[in-house]
C-alpha positions in Angstrom: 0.0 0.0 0.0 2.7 2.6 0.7 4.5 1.9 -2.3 1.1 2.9 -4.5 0.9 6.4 -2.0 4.3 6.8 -3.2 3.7 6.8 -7.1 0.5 8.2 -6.8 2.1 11.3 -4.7 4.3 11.5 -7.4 1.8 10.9 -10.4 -0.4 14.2 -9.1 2.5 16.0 -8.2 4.1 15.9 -11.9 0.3 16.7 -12.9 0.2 19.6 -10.9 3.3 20.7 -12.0 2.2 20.1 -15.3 -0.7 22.3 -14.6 1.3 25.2 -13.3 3.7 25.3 -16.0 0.8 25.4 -18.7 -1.8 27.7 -17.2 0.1 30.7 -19.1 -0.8 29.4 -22.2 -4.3 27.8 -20.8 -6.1 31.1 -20.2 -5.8 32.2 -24.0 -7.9 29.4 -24.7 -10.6 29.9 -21.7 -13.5 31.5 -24.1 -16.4 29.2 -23.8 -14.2 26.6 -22.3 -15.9 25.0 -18.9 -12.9 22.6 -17.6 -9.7 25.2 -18.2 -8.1 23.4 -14.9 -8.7 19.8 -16.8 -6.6 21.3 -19.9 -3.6 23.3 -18.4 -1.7 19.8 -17.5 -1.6 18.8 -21.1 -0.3 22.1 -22.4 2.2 22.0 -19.7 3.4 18.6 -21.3 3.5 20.0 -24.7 5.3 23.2 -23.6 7.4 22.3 -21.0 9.8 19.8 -23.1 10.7 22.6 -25.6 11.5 25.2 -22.8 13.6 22.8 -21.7 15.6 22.0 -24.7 15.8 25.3 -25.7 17.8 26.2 -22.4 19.5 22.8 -23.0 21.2 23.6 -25.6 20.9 27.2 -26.0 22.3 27.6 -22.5 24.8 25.1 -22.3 24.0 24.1 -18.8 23.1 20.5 -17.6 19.8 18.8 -17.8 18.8 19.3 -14.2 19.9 22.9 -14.5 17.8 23.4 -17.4 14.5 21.7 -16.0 14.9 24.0 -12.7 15.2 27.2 -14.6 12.4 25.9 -17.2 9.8 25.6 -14.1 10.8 27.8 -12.4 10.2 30.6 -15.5 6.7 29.3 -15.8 6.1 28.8 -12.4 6.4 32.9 -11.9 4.4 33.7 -15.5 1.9 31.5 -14.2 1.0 33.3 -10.8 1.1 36.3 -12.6 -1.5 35.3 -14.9 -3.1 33.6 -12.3 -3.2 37.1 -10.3 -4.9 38.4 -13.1 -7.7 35.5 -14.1 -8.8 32.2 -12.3 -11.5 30.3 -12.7 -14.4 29.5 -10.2 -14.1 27.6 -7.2 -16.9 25.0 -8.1 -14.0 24.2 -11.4 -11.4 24.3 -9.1 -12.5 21.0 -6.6 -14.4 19.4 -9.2 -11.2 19.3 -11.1 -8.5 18.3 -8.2 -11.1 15.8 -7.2 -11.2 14.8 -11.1 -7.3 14.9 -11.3 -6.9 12.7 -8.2 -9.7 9.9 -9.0 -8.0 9.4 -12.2 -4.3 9.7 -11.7 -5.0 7.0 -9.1 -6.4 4.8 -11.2 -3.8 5.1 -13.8 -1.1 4.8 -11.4 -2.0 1.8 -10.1 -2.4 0.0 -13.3 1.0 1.6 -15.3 3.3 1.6 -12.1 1.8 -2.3 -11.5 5.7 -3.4 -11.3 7.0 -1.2 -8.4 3.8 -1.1 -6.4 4.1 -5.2 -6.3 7.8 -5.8 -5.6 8.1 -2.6 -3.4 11.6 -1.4 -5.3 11.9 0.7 -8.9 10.6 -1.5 -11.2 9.6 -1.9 -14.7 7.0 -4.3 -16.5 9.7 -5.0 -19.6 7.2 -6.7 -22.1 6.3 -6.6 -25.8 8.6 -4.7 -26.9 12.0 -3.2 -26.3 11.4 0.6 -26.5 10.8 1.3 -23.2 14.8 1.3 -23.1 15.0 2.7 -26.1 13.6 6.2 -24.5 15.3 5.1 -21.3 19.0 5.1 -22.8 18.8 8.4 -24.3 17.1 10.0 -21.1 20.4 9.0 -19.5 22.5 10.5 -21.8 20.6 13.6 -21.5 20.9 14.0 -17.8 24.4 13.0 -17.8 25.6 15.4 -20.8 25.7 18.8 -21.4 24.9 19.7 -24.9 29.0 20.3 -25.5 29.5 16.3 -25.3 27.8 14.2 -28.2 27.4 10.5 -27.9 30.1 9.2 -31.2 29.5 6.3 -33.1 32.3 3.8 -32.0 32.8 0.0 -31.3 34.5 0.9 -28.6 32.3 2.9 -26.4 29.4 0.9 -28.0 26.9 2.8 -24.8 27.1 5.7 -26.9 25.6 4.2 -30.4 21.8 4.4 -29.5 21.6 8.1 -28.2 23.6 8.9 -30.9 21.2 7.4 -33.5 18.4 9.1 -31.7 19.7 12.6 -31.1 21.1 13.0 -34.4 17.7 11.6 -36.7 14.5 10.7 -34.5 12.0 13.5 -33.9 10.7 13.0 -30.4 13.4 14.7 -28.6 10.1 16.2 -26.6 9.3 12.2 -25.0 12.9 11.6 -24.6 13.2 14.7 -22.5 9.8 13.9 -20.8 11.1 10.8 -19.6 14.5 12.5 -18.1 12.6 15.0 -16.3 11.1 11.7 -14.5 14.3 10.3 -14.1 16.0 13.3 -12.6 13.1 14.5 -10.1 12.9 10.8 -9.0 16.6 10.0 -9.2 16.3 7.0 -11.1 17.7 5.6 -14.6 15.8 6.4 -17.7 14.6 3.1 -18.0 13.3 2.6 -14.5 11.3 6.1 -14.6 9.8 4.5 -18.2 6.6 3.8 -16.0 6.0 6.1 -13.8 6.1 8.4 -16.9 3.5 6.3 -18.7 1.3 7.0 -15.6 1.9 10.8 -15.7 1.5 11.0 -20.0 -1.8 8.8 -19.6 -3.2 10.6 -16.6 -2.7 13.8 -18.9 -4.3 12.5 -22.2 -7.1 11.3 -20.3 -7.8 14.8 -19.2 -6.5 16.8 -21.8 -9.2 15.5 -24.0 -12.1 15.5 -21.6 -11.6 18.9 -20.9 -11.7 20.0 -24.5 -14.9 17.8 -25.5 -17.1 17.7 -22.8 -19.4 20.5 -21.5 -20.9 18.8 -19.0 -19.5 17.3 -15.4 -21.1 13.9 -16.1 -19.4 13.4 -19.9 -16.3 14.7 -18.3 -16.5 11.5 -16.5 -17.4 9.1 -18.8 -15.2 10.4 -21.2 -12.2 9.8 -18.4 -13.3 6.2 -17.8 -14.0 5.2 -21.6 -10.7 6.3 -22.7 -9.1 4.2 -19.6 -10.6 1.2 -21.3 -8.7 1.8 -24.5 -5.4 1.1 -25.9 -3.8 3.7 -23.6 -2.5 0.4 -21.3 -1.1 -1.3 -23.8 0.5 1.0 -26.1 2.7 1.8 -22.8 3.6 -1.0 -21.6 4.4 -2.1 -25.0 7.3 0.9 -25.8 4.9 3.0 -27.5 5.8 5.9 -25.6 5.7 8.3 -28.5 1.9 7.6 -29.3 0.8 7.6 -25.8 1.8 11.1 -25.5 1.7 12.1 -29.4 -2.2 10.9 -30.0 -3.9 12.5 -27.0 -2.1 15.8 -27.6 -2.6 15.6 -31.5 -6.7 15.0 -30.6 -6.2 17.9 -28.0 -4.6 20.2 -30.4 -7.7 19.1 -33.3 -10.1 20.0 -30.4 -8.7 23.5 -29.7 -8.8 24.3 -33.4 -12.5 22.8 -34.4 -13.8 24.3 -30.5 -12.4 27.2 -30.0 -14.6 30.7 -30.8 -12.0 33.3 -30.9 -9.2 33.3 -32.9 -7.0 36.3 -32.4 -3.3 36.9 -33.1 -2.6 35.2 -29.3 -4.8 32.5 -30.7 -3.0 32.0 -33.4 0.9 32.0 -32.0 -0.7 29.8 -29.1 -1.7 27.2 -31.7 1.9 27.4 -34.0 3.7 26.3 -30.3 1.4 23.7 -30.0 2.0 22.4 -33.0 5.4 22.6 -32.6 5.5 20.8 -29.2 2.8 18.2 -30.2 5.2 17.5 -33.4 8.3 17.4 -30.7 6.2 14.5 -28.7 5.9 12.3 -31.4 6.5 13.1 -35.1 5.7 16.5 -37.8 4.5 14.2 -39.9 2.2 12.6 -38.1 1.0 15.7 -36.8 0.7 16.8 -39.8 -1.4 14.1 -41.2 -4.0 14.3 -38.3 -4.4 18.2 -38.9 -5.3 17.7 -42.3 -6.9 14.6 -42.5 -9.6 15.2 -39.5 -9.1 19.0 -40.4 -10.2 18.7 -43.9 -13.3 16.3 -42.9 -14.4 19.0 -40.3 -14.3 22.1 -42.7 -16.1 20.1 -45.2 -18.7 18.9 -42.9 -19.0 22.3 -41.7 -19.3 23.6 -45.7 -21.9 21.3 -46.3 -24.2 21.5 -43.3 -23.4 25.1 -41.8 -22.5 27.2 -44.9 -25.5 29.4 -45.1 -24.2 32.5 -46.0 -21.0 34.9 -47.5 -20.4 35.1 -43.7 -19.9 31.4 -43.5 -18.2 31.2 -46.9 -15.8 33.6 -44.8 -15.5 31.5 -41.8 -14.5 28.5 -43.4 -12.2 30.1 -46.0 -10.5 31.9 -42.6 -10.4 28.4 -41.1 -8.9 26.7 -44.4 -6.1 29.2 -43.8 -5.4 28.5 -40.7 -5.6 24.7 -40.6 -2.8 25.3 -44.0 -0.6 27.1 -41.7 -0.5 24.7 -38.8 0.0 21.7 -41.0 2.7 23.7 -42.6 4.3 24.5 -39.6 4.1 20.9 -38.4 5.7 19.5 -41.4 8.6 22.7 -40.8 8.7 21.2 -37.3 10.0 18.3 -38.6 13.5 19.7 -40.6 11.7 19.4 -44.1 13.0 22.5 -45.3 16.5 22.6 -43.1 17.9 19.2 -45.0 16.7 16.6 -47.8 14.5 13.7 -46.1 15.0 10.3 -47.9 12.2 7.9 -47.6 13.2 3.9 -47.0 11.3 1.7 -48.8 8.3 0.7 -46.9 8.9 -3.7 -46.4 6.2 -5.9 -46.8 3.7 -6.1 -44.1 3.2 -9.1 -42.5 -0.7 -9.1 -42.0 -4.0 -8.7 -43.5 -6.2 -6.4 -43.3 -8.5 -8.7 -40.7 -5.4 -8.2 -38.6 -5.4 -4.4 -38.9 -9.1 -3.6 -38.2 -9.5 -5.1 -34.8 -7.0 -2.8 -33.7 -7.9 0.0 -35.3 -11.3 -0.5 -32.7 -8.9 -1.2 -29.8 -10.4 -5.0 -29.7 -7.1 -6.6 -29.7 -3.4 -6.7 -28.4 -1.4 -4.0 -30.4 1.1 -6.7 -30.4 -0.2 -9.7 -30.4 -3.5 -11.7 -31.3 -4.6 -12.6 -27.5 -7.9 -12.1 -27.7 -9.1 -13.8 -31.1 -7.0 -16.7 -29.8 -9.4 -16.4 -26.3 -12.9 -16.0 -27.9 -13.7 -17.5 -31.2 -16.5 -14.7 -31.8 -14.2 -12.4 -32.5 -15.0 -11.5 -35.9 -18.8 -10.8 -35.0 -16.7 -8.2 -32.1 -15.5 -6.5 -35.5 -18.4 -6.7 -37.2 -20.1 -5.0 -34.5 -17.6 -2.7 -34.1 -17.9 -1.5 -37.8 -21.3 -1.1 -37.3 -21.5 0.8 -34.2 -18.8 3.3 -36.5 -21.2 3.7 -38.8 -23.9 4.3 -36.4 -22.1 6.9 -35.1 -21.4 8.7 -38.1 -25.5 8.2 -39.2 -26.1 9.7 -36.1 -23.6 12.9 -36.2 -24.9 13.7 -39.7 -28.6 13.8 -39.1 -28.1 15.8 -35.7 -25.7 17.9 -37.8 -23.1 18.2 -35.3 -20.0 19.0 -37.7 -17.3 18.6 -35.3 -18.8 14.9 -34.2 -19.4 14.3 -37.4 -15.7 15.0 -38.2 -14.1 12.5 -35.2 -16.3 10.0 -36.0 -15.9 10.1 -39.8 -12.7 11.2 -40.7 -11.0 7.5 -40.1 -13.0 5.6 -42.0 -12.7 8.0 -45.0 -8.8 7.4 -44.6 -8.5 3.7 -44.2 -10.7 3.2 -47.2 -8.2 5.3 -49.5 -5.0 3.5 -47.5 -7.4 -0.2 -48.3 -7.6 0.7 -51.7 -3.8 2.0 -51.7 -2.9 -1.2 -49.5 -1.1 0.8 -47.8 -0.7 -1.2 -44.4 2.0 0.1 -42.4 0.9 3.6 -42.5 -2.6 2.0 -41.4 -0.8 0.8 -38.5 1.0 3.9 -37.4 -3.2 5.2 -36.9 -4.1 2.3 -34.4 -6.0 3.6 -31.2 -6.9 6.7 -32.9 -10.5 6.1 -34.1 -11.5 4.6 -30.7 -10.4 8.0 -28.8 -12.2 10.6 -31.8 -15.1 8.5 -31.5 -15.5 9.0 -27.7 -14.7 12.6 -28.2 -17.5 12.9 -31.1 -19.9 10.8 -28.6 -19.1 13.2 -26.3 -19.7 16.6 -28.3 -23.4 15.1 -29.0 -24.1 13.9 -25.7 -24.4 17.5 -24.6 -25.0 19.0 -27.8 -28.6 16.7 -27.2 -28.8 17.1 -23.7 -29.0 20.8 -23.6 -31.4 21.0 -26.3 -33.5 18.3 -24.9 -33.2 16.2 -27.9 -34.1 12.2 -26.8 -34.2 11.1 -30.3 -30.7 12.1 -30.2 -29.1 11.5 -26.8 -30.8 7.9 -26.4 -28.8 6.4 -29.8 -25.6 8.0 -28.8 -25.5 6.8 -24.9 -26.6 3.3 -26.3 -23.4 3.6 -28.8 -21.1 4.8 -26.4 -22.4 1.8 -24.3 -21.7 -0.8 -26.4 -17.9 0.7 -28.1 -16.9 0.5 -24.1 -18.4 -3.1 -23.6 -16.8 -4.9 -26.9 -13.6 -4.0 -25.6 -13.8 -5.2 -22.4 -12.3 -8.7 -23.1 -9.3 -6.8 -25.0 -9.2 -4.6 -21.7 -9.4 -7.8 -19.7 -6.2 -9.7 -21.0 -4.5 -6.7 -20.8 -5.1 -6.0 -17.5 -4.4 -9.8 -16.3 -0.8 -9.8 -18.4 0.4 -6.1 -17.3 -1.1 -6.2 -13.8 -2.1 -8.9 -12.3 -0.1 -11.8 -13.4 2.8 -10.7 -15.3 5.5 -13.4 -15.2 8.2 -12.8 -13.7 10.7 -12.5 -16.0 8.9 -9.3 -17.2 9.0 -7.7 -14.1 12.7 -5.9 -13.7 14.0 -4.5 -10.5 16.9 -1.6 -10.1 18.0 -3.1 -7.3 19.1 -6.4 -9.0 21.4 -4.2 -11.4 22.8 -2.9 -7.8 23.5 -6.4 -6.9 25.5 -7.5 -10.0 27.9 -3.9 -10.0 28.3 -4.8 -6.3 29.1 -8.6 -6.9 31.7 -7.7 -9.7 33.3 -4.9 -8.2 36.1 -3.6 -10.2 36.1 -7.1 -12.3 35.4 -7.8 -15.8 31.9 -8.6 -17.0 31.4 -10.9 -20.0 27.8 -10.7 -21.5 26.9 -13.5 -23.1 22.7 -13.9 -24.1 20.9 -13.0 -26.7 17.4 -12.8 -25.1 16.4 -8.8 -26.5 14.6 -7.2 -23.1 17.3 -8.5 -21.0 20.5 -7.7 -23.1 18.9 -4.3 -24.1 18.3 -3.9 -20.6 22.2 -4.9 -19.3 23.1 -1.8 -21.8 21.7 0.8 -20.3 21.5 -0.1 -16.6 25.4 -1.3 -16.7 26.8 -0.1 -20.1 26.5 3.6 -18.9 28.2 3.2 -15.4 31.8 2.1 -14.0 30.9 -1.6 -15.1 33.7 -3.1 -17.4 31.5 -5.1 -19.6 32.9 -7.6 -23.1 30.1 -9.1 -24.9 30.7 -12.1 -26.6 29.5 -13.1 -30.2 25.6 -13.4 -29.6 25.2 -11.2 -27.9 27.2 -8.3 -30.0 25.5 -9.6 -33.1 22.1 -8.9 -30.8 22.8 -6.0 -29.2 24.3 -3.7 -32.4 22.9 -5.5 -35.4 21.7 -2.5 -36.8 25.8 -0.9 -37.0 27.0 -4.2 -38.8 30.2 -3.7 -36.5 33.1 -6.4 -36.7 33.0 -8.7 -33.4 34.9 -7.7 -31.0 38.4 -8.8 -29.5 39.3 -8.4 -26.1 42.8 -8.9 -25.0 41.8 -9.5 -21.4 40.0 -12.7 -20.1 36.7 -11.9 -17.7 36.3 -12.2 -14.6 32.2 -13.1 -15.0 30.1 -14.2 -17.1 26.5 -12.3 -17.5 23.9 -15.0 -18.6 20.3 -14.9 -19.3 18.2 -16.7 -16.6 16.9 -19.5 -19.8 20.0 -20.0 -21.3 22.4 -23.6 -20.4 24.5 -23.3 -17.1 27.8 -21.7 -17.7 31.6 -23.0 -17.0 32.6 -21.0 -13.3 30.6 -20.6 -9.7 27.1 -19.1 -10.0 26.7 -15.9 -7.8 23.7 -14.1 -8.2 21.0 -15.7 -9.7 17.5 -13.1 -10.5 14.8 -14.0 -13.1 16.0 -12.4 -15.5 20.0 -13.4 -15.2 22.9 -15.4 -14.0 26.0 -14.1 -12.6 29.2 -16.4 -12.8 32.3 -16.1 -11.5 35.3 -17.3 -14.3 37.8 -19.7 -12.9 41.3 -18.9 -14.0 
């Protein structure tokens, strides 16, 4: 039980941190807003990430030094605002009581690992990126912006950040999870979930506060979006998505929502855009913008367009909407170097595969729940239906922006079906779930305050039933990343401890080529005063994607590093954990 207080104290914490450092930016979009409180903690993730880079490497300072002066900047432009505007007190305590019902909840099931074994943990499963954002985080906390990470076989720690930091675009997540790491005094890795917890806790706000108008959608929004993909895409490395998606569909909600656009409005939205981009990728950013963008002007043209004062509107929108996908793309380094496109390899799946994730029915990863229930396919089937319900329904109540989340998707994967264009399909998995919710939302009390039934009553019953098909996908996931995750998944930071304290000042052979657990040797002992060799296997493993020549060492090791399945080694066994085996080399 303490252990949960513990990362729960620390999940609302960051939040309200999060909230601080955003309300600047919050206020400007306050006009016919009702939960401002709800939104400030996303636009403090989006902002806060680039404010810290900026002095990163503008500054030339250390990461710690950059983070303190980053909050504490917005900390002091934040009281001042707040000295000027604040909103009620009723919005105040329903929104801390909102904020703490769900950053509970999400904290117990994303920090399952630590709150079970009592130590930093990590639930290391399906998938490898979770280190991925972990490694670079430590480079970032340990460097100043004067010391790059080089590309060399010896000092093979240094390969991965240096891939990262000189071509991937989510600099914004990487930084994200260092903050976590350095206010909590962990690795990167081991701070991996309790930043999943703060990121979801965020996105589940973030969008509730921009699509429901009413107290009791705020809620059901919460909880809907808690059954999703959220879980999985976490613990499955998808960092960049869990952060990206909700803050793209935040950013969507503040453009199609929001009633005054002034020149504030405007440079609000272009950081956004920028920051959102940071979190995940310009392109993909990009591609949302237009793509739901372009469905919600033309809904709007078609069913609202009355008028030369209409006309006007939308034409001012178009503009708009053109400049923040620009800027997104610009976000990206477009225009500051030639981008060369790999050929896209051929995707392993059908398109049968592909469409019960695209409704959040199955495992990102893997097909656990067709393989549990053989209706399955009548699960999709009624999925698609419900879809199409929704749409039906959002067009004859002419609700343009509903109509736009809960069209906008289908549109798309029926040009990418008749492209067969699967892996970009892929990249859009979890999305029409959330936009759906949203759009259910925007009609709930779009009928409830007009006291339309013939509305309200379809939409609760399809809102209903997108929750309740899930519910077995929700229910595996829950019983492999909570309840019973094997052991071998679950990593603690104190076994790490253990082997540097077992080898001392000796030589440490690593010989496995199991991914999670070499990937995870890297950064928790590649990075620190361990003297690691890796034999063959595990080289090849490790660095596969450098092609470097094996390695020769001219000193024998002292220990051999093993993974816990792999045949007993020559030497004494030392330290045995579930994940390794620790031998000591006879000589």
């Amino acid at each position: 039980m303490q252990s949960f207080v513990n990362e729960w104290l620390f999940t609302l914490s960051a939040v309200m941190t999060l909230t601080l450092v955003g309300w600047p930016l919050t206020v400007l979009f306050r006009d016919g807003r009702r939960f401002v409180v709800l939104l400030a903690p996303m636009i403090g993730l989006i902002t806060l990430p680039l404010l810290v880079g900026l002095i990163y490497v503008f500054a030339k300072v250390s990461f710690s030094w950059s983070a303190l002066v980053a909050v504490g900047l917005m900390s002091l432009v934040a009281i001042t605002v707040a000295l000027r505007w604040k909103p009620d007190r009723d919005e105040i305590l329903f929104s801390l009581s909102f904020i703490l019902v769900v950053s509970a909840l999400v904290t117990a099931i994303s920090t399952a690992a630590t709150i079970q074994s009592g130590v930093p943990s990590i639930t290391f499963i399906d998938g490898s990126d979770h280190a991925g954002y972990g490694h670079v985080a430590d480079w970032l906390t340990k460097h100043n912006i004067l010391r790059g990470p080089i590309v060399d076989p010896d000092v093979p720690y240094e390969s991965w950040p240096q891939l990262m930091l000189s071509m991937d675009p989510r600099l914004s997540s990487f930084i994200l999870v260092a903050l976590v790491a350095v206010a909590r005094n962990l690795s990167g890795l081991f701070a991996y979930d309790s930043t999943s917890a703060i990121v979801t806790t965020v996105g589940t706000l973030g969008v509730a506060a921009v699509y429901a108008r009413s107290r009791t959608v705020a809620i059901a929004v919460a909880l809907a979006l808690m059954t999703g993909v959220l879980t999985d895409l976490g613990r499955s490395g998808y960092f960049g998505k869990l952060a990206g998606y909700p803050a793209a569909l935040v950013l969507l909600g503040l453009f199609m929502t929001s009633t005054q656009r002034d020149i504030r409005w405007i440079a609000a939205m272009i950081l956004l855009v920028i920051g959102v981009s940071a979190l995940h990728s310009g392109f993909a950013t990009a591609f949302l913008l237009c793509t739901i963008g372009t469905t919600y002007l033309a809904a709007k043209a078609s069913l609202q367009a009355r008028g030369i004062d209409d006309r006007n509107l939308i034409s001012r929108d178009t503009t708009f909407l053109a400049l923040l996908v620009f800027v997104a793309i610009a976000a990206t380094g477009l225009f500051a170097r030639p981008i060369k496109l790999a050929p896209i390899a051929t995707f392993p799946h059908g398109w049968d595969w592909l469409l019960g994730r695209f409704f959040e029915l199955e495992n990102p990863q893997a097909d656990r729940v067709r393989s549990a229930f053989a209706w399955f396919n009548s699960l999709q089937a009624t999925a698609l239906g419900l879809q199409i319900a929704a749409v039906t329904v959002a067009f004859l109540a002419r609700s343009v922006v509903a109509l736009a989340l809960c069209a906008w998707l289908l549109a798309v994967i029926t040009a990418l079906y008749a492209a067969d264009q699967k892996w970009i399909a892929l990249q859009l998995v979890g999305l029409q779930t959330w936009c759906t919710i949203a759009g259910i939302a925007i009609l709930s009390d779009e009928a409830w305050a007009t006291g339309r039934k013939s509305v309200l009553v379809p939409v609760l019953a399809i809102g209903t039933m997108l929750v309740a098909i899930r519910i077995p996908r929700l229910a595996i996931a829950m019983d492999r990343y909570v309840f019973r995750t094997e052991s071998q998944y679950r990593f603690k930071a104190s076994q790490f401890d253990e082997i540097r304290k077992t080898v001392g000042f000796g030589i440490v052979e690593v010989d496995m080529d199991q991914p999670l657990p070499l990937i995870a040797v890297l950064n928790e002992l590649g990075g620190r005063d361990t003297r690691l060799q890796w034999s063959p296997r595990a080289w090849t493993r490790a660095f596969v994607y450098r092609k470097w020549p094996l390695p020769h060492y001219t000193t024998q090791p002292d220990f051999r590093l093993t993974a816990s399945g792999d045949p007993s080694s020559t030497g004494e066994l030392v330290l045995e954990t579930p994940q390794y085996r620790l031998w000591r080399l006879k000589r």
